[in-house]
N, C-alpha and C positions, 0 to 999 in steps of 0.2 A: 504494500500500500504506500501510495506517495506521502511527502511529509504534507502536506498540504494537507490530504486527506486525515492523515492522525491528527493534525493540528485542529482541524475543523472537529473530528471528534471532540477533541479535547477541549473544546471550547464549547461545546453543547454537554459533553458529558460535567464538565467547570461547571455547567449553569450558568454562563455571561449574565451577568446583573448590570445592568447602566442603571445610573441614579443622574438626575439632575431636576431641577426645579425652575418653574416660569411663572405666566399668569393669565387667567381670561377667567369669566362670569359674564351673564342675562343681564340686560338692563333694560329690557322694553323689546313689546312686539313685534315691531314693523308691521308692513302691513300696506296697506290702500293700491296703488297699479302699478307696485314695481313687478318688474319682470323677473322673479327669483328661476335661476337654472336646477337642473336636476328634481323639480317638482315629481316628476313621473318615475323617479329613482325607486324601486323600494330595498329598502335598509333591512337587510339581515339579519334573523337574529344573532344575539349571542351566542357564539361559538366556542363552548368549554372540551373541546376536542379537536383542534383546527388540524391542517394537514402541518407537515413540517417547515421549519424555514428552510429558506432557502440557502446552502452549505455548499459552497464548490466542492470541487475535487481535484481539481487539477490546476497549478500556479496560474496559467494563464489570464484563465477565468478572474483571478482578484481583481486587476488590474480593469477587465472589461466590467465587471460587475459595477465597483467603484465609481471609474469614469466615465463610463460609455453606457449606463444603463438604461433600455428604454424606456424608463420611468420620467427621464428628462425629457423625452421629446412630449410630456402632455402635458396641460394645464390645467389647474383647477379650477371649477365650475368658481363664475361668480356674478353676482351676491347669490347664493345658497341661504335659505330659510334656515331658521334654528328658531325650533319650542322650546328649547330650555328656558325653565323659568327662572324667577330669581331668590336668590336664598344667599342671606351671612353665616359663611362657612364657619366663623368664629365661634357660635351662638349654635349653630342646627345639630339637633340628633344625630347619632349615627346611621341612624334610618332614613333621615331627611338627607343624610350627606351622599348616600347608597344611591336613592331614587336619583336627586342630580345629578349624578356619576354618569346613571344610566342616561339621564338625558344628553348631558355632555357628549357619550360617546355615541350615543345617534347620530347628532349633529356631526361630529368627526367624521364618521364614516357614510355620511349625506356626501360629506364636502371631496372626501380620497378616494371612498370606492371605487365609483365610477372611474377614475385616473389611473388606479391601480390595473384595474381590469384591459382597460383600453393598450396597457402597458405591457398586457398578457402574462400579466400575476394574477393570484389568487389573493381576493381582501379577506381579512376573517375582522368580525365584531371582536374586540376583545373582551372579555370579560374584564371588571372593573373590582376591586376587593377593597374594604374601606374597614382599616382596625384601629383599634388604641389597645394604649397596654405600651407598655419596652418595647416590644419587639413582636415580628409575626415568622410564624415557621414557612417555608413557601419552600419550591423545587431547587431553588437559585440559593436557598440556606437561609437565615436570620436575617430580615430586614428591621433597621430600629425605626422607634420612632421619631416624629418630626420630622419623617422621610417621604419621599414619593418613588416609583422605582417599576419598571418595566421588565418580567424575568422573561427569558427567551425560552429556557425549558418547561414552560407551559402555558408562553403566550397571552399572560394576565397582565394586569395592570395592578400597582399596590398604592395608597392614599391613608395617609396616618392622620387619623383625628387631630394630632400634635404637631401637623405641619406650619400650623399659621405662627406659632408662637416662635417660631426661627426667623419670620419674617419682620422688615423694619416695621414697627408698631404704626407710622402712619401708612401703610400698603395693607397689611393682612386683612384689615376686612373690607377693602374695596373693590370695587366690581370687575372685575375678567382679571385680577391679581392671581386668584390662589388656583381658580380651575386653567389656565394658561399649564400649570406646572403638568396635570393631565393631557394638555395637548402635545405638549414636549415630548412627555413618556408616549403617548401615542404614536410620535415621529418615528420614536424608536422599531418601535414595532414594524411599521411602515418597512423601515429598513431591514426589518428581519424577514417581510414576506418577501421583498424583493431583492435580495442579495446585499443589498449595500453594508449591510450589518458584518460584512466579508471582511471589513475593516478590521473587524477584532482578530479574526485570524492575521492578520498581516502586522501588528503589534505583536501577539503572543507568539511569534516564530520569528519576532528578530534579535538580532542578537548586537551585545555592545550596549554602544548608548540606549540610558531611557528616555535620553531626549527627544531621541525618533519616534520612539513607541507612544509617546505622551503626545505628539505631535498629530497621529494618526489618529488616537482614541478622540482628540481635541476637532478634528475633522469630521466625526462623527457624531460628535454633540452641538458642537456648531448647526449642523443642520438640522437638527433637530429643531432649533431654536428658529431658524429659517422655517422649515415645517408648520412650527406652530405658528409665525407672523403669519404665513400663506391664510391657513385655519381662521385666523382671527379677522384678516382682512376679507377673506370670503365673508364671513357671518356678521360683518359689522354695520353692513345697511340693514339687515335684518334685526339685529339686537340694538340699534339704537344709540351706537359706542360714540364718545363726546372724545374731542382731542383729550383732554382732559383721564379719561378711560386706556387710552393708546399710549401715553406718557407716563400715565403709574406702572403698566407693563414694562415700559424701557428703564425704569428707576429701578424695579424688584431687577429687572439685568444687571442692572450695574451694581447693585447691590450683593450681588450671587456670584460674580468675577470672582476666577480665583486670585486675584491681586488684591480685590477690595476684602476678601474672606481674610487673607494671610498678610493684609499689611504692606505684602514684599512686591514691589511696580514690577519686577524682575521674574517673578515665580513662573516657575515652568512646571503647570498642572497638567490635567484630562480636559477640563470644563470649555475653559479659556479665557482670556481677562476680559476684564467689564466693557472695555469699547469693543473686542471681537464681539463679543453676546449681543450688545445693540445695534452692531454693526449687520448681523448674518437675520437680525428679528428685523430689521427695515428693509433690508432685498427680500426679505417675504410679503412684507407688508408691501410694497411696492411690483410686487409683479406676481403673472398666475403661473407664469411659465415654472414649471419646476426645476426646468434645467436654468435657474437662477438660483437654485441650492447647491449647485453644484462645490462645494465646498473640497471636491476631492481634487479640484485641478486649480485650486485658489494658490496664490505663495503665500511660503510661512509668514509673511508676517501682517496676512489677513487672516489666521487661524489660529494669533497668538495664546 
């Protein structure tokens, strides 16, 4: 078996766990004679058995997956409808947090499926899990709390009750702040049906520096972050988002850098620093084309 191939094991048999955090919430209907796209979509159930991600085998493939994937030549529907209604996550049951979850990731996969598909991937709903407490047991091992986190060996989505309380106190309970961090993790996934997630193999099989490897992980959550600005801009003539709404998302970014995390302007993380993150959430927000995420063909030092 090629190393490729063990590596790709080894990274599904690992349980790849990406962790990062954004922001988006409801803030009003929409409504009256806009022309919302994918009205005629219908949205999938939830899929707590999806097919596999997609895992190369052979070196080639990383490279094409990454760069060249046909996921960039489509664009995402828009403005795109979203029911989600509105709720302070601060404040709501874990029941109430569940239900929005679910609405959340309707709208999600209102806005990607159809992209996906056209892409000649397979979408899957992901399942959404919403705990408190320390810590949740899941495939991918202990996630703690105050966390958000997207596992790849089995395709869920995780939401800690104790998320908001990491966030700067004037962000956490305002509107498309905390459920953004959902669209993010959903990005991920995205990357996991369609190969780009390849990326982790191509970190875990290099050798030397981790400043490579950090580098690559850092390409992969970057877009993520792109992903969700897409998401939000789709759904924002429909929800009703006020500059005002679009600008507390770019502050929880700069907020989450891992420069402004660690103090050090210099820090060479996974995530990326605070102007990459608002940098890669505005090329989302500014275009449908997906191959504007392309984050795998950016230079380093638009992926810092």
């Amino acid at each position: 078996m090629s190393k490729v191939a063990l590596g790709a094991i080894a990274v599904v048999a690992a349980l790849v766990l990406i962790l990062a955090f954004n922001g988006l919430r409801g803030g009003g209907g929409g409504g009256g004679d806009i022309a919302y796209q994918n009205e005629d979509y219908k949205v999938p159930p939830v899929d707590t058995s999806p097919p596999d991600i997609v895992v190369p085998t052979k070196e080639s493939e990383l490279t094409e997956l990454t760069q060249n994937n046909p996921l960039y030549q489509q664009s995402v529907p828009k403005p795109v409808r979203c029911e989600m209604g509105n709720l302070d996550l601060t404040q709501a049951s874990q029941s109430q947090v569940q239900e929005h979850l679910n609405e959340l990731t309707t709208c999600l996969m209102r806005v990607w499926g159809k992209p996906i598909e056209d892409a000649g991937w397979v979408p899957v709903h992901f399942k959404s899990n919403v705990y408190s407490g320390p810590s949740v047991q899941t495939p991918c091992g202990k996630i703690p709390d105050r966390n958000a986190a997207f596992c790849y060996a089995n395709q869920q989505m995780y939401y800690s009750m104790t998320l908001p309380r990491i966030l700067p106190a004037s962000l956490a309970n305002q509107p498309y702040v905390v459920e953004t961090v959902l669209a993010h993790e959903f990005g991920h996934g995205i990357q996991g049906r369609t190969g780009l997630a390849a990326s982790t193999i191509i970190a875990s099989e290099m050798e030397g520096s981790s400043s490579a490897k950090h580098l690559w992980k850092r390409r992969l959550e970057l877009q993520a972050d792109c992903f969700a600005g897409q998401f939000v801009g789709s759904i924002a003539q429909s929800k009703q988002m006020t500059q005002t709404d679009v600008d507390n998302v770019k502050s929880l970014l700069r907020a989450i850098g891992d420069d402004t995390l660690t103090g050090k302007p210099d820090y060479d993380g996974d995530h990326g620093h605070a102007a990459s993150r608002v940098y890669w959430m505005e090329m989302g927000l500014a275009s449908t084309s997906i191959g504007a995420c392309n984050s795998f063909v950016s230079p380093p030092e638009r992926v810092r």
